[in-house]
C-alpha positions as a printed NumPy array, in Angstrom:
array([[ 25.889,  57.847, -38.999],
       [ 25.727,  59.295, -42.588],
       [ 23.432,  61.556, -43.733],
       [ 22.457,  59.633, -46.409],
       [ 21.809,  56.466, -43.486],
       [ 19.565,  59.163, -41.644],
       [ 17.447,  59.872, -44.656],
       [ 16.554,  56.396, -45.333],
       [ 15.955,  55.222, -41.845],
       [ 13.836,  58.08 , -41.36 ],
       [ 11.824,  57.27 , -44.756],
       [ 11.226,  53.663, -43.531],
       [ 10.071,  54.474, -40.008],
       [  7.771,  57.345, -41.223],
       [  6.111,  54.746, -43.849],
       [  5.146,  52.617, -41.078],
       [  4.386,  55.22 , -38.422],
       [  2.077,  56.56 , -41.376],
       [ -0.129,  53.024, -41.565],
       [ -0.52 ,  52.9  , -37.855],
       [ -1.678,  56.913, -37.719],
       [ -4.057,  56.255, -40.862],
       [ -5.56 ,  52.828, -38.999],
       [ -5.621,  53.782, -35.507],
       [ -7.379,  57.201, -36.487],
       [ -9.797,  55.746, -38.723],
       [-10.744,  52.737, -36.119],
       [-11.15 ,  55.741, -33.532],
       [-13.486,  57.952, -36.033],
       [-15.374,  54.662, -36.71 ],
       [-15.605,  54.079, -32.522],
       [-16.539,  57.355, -31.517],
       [-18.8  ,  58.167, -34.944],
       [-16.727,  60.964, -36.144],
       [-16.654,  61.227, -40.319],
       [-13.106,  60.289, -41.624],
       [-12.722,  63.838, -42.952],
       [-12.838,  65.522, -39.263],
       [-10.435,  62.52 , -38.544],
       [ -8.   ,  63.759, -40.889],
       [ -8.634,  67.254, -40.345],
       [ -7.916,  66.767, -36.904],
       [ -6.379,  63.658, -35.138],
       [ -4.076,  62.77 , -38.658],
       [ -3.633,  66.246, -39.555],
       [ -2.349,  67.615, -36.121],
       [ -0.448,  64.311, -35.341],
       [  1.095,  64.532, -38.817],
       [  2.578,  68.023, -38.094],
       [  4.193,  67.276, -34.699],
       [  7.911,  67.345, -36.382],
       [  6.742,  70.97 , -37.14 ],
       [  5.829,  71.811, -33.551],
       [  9.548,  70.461, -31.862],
       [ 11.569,  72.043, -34.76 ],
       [  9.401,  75.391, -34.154],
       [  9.799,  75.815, -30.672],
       [ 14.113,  74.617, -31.016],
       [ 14.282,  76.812, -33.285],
       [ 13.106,  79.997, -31.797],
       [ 14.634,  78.921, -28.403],
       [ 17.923,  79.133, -30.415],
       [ 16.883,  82.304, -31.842],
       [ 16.858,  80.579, -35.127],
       [ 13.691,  82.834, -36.636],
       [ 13.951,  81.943, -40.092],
       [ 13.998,  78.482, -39.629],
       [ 10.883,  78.432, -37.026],
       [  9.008,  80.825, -39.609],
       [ 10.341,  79.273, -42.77 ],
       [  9.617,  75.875, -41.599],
       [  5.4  ,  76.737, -41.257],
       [  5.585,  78.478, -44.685],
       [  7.583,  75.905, -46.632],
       [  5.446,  73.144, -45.022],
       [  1.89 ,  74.063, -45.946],
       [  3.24 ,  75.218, -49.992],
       [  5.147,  71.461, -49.689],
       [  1.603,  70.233, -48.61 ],
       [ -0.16 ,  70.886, -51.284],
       [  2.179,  71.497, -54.216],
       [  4.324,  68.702, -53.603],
       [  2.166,  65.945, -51.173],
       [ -1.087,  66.524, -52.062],
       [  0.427,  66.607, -55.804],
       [  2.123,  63.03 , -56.256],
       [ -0.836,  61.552, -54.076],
       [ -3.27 ,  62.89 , -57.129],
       [ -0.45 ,  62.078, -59.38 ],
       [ -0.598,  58.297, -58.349],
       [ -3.733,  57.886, -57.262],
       [ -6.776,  60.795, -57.943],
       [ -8.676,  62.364, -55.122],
       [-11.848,  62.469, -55.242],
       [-13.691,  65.449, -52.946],
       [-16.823,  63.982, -51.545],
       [-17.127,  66.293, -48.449],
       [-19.637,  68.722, -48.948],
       [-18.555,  71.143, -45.777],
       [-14.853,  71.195, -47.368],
       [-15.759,  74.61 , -48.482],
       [-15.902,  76.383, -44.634],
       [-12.755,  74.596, -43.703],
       [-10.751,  75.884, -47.024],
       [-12.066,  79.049, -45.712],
       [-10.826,  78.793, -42.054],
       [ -7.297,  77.505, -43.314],
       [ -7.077,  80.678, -45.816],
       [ -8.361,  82.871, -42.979],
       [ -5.382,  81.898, -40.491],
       [ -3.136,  82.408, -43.461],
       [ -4.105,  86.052, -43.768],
       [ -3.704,  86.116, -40.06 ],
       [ -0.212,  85.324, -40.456],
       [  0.299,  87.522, -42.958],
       [ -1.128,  90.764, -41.155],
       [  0.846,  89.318, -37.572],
       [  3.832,  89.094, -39.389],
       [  3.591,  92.115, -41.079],
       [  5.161,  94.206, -38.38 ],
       [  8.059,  92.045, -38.172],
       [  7.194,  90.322, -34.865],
       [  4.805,  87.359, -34.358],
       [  3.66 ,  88.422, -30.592],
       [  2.941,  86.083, -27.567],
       [ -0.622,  87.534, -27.57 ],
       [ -0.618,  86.765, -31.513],
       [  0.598,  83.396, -30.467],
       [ -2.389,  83.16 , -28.14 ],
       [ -5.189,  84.474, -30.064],
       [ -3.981,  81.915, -33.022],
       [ -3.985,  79.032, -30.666],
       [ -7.492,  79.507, -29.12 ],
       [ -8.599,  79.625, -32.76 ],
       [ -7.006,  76.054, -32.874],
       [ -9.035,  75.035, -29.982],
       [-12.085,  76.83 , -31.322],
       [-12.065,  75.37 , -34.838],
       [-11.389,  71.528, -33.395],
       [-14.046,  71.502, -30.524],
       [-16.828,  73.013, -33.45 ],
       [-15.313,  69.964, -35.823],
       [-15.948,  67.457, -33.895],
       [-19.351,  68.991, -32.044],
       [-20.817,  69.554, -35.66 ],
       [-19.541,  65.898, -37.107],
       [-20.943,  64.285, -34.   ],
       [-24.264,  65.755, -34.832],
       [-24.535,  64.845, -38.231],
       [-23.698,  61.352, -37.311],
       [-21.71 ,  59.269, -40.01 ],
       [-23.524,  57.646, -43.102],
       [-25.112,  54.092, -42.099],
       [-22.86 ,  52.222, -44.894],
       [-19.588,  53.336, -42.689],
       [-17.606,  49.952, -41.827],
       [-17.82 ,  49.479, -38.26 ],
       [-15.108,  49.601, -35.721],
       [-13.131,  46.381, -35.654],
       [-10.355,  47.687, -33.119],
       [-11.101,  48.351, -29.292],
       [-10.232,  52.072, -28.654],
       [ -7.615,  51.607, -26.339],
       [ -5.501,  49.698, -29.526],
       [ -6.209,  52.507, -32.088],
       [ -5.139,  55.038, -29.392],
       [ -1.963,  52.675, -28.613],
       [ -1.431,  52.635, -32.448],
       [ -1.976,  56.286, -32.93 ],
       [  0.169,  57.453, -29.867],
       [  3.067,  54.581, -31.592],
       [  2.912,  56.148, -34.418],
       [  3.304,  60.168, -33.389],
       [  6.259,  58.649, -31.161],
       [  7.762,  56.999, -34.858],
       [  7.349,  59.957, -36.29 ],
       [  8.457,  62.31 , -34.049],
       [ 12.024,  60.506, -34.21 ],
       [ 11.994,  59.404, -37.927],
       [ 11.179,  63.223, -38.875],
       [ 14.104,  64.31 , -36.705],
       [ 16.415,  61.99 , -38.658],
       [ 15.26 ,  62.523, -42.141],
       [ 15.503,  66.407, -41.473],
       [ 19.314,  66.217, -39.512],
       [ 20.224,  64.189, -42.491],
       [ 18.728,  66.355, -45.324],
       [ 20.169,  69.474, -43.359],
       [ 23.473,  68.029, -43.019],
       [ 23.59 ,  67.36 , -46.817],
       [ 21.905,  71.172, -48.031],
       [ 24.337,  73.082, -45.366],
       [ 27.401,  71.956, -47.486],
       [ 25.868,  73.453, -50.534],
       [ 26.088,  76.517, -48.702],
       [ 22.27 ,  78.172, -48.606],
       [ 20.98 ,  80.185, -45.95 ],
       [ 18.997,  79.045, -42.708],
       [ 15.58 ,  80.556, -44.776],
       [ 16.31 ,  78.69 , -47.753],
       [ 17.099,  75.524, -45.796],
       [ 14.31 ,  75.891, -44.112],
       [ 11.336,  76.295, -46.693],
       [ 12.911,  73.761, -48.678],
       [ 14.663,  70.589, -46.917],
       [ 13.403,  70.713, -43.339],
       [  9.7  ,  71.937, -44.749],
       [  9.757,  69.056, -47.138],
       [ 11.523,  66.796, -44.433],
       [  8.531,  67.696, -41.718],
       [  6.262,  67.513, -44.512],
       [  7.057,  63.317, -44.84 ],
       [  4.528,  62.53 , -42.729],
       [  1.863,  63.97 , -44.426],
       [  2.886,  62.36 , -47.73 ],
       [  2.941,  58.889, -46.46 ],
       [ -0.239,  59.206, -44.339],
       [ -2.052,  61.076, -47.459],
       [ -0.727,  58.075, -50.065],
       [ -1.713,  55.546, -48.022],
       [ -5.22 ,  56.897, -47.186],
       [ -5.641,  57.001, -50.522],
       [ -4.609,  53.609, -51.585],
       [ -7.144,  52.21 , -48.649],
       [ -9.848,  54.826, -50.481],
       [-10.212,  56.925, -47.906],
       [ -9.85 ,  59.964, -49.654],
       [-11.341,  62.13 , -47.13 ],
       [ -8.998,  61.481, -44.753],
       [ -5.877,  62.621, -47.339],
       [ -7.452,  65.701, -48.367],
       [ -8.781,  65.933, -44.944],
       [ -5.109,  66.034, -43.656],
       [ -3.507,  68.305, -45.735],
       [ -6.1  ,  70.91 , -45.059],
       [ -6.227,  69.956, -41.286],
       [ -1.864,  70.07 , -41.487],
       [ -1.693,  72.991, -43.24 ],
       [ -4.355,  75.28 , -40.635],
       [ -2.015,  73.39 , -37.339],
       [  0.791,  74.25 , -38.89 ],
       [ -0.212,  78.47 , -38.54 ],
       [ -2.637,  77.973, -36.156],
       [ -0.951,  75.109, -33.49 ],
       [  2.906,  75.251, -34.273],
       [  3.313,  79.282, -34.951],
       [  0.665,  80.208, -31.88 ],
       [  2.621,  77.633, -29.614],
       [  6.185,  78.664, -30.781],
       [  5.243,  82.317, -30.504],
       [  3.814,  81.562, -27.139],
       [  6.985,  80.354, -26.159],
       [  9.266,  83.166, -27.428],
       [  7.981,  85.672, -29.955],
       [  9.212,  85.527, -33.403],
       [ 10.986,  87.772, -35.653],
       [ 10.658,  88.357, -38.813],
       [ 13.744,  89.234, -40.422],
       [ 13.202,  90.049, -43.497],
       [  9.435,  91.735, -44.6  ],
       [ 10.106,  91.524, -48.052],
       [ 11.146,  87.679, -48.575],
       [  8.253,  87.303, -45.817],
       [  5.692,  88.357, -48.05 ],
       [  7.145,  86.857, -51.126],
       [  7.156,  83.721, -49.752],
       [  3.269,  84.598, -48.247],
       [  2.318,  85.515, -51.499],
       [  3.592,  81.855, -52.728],
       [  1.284,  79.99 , -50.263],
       [ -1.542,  81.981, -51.113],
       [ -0.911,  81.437, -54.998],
       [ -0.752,  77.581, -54.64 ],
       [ -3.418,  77.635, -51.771],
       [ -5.707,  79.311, -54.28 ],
       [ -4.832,  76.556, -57.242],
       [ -6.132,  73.837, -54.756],
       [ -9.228,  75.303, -54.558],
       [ -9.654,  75.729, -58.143],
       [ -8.422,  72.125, -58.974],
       [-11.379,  70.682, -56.665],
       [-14.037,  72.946, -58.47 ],
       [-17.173,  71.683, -57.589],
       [-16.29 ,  71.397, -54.263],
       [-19.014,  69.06 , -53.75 ],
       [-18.606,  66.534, -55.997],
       [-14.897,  67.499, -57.602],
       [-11.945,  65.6  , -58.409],
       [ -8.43 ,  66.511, -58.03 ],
       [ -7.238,  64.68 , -61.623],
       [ -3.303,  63.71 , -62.041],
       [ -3.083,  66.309, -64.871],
       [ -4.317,  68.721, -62.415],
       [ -1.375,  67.431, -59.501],
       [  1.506,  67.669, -61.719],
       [  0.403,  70.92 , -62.248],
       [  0.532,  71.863, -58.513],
       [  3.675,  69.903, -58.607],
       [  5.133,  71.974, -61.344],
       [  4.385,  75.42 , -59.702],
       [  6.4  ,  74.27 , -56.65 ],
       [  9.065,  73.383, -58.523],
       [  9.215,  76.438, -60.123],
       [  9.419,  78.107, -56.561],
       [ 12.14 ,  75.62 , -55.482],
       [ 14.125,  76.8  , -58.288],
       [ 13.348,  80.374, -57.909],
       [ 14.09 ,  79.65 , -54.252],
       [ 17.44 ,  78.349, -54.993],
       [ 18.794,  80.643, -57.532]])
């Protein structure tokens, strides 16, 4: 098969994997009276970034470092300079979530984490840990604290029986699993014969590639105005992505980094376009992330593609 056939086929499957993960969480958030935004923080956001977790741990397995490290870094700047950037481009996101503020936090404090673990030049299996009970942590007090608060009385009831939406989330993580395999072998395939390196590949194609999911999930949240759940998702995606896929690969075999100063160049992208998100939803209360305001997050990340590629 082409690699041209692989991107396509990919694209289409993801697209409809996307609609069932978007329904099936939402109908279970509804069920179980958990807000949409925890939804996406959690059950879109983790499901979303399951490509990330099996090219992660194949990667380090095959002692492929850059590419397991690469992959996390290229994802999250992808997530919000390039995803969350056409979804405002298209369609404008408005923040209604008042507690988006701690979970900015909590994804900017794993961040650092991975800076300072990385630092060294070896993510450890006890880093690995420690990063993975924060996962745990961080989702239990999500969905304690939501419960509590309840969800708003005007919320649309349920209209699917649970074990459906969790038939039509568990669908669509299986559609995406393979459909993000074939879009990445087939974007690989094509960026290998322009002859970049395995770091390059990998914070560009495959993060992009793995990054799919989050794009059609986020758009089509957005288009069924449930704008929590996109912004919800790329904030959730990009904390799993450190916090889930790193601590898990790491646990698995520790990870190298092999070379500090492209490391922290690249580290000092993510926190550059990390901190332009949270300026574009200033108040954070009541903001609005405006299409001027996405192609401007899209335009920084294409800077760093073609900085990236020079």
């Amino acid at each position: 098969m082409s690699a041209y056939l692989y991107l396509l086929l990919g694209l289409v499957v993801l697209i409809i994997s996307g609609n069932l993960l978007v329904s099936g969480s939402v109908q279970l958030a509804r069920r179980f009276k958990i807000s949409t935004f925890v939804a996406g923080l959690t059950i879109v956001a983790y499901g979303t970034s399951t490509p990330e977790i099996f090219i992660g741990i194949k990667a380090a397995l095959d002692g492929s470092f850059d590419i397991a490290i690469g992959n996390v870094i290229g994802s999250n700047i992808a997530n919000i300079g390039c995803i969350l950037a056409i979804v405002a481009l298209v369609c404008p996101i408005l923040v209604r979530n008042k507690a988006i503020g701690f979970d900015l936090v909590i994804m900017f404090f794993v961040t650092i984490l991975l800076l300072i673990f990385g630092f060294n030049g070896i993510i450890s299996r006890l880093e690995g840990t420690f990063l993975l009970l924060i996962l745990i942590s961080y989702t239990l007090w999500s969905v304690f604290k939501s419960k509590q608060k309840g969800v708003p009385k005007e919320t649309e009831k349920a209209t699917v029986k649970p074990l459906l939406a969790t038939l039509m989330v568990i669908a669509s993580l299986v559609g995406m699993y393979f459909s993000s395999d074939w879009f990445v072998h087939g974007a690989k395939e094509i960026a290998l014969k322009w002859g970049v390196s395995e770091r390059v590949i990998a914070i560009s194609v495959v993060a992009i590639g793995t990054s799919m999911p989050e794009l059609v999930t986020s758009m089509i949240a957005a288009f069924k105005k449930e704008a929590d759940l996109a912004i919800g998702n790329i904030i959730g995606s990009n904390f799993f992505n450190i916090a889930g896929v790193l601590g898990i690969t790491a646990i698995v075999r520790p990870l190298t980094v092999a070379n500090h100063t492209l490391f922290v160049s690249d580290m000092m992208w993510l926190f550059g376009i990390s901190i332009a998100l949270v300026l574009t939803m200033i108040p954070l209360s009541k903001g609005k992330i405006r299409r001027w305001e996405g192609g401007l997050l899209l335009l920084v990340f294409a800077i760093y593609m073609v900085i990236l590629f020079r």
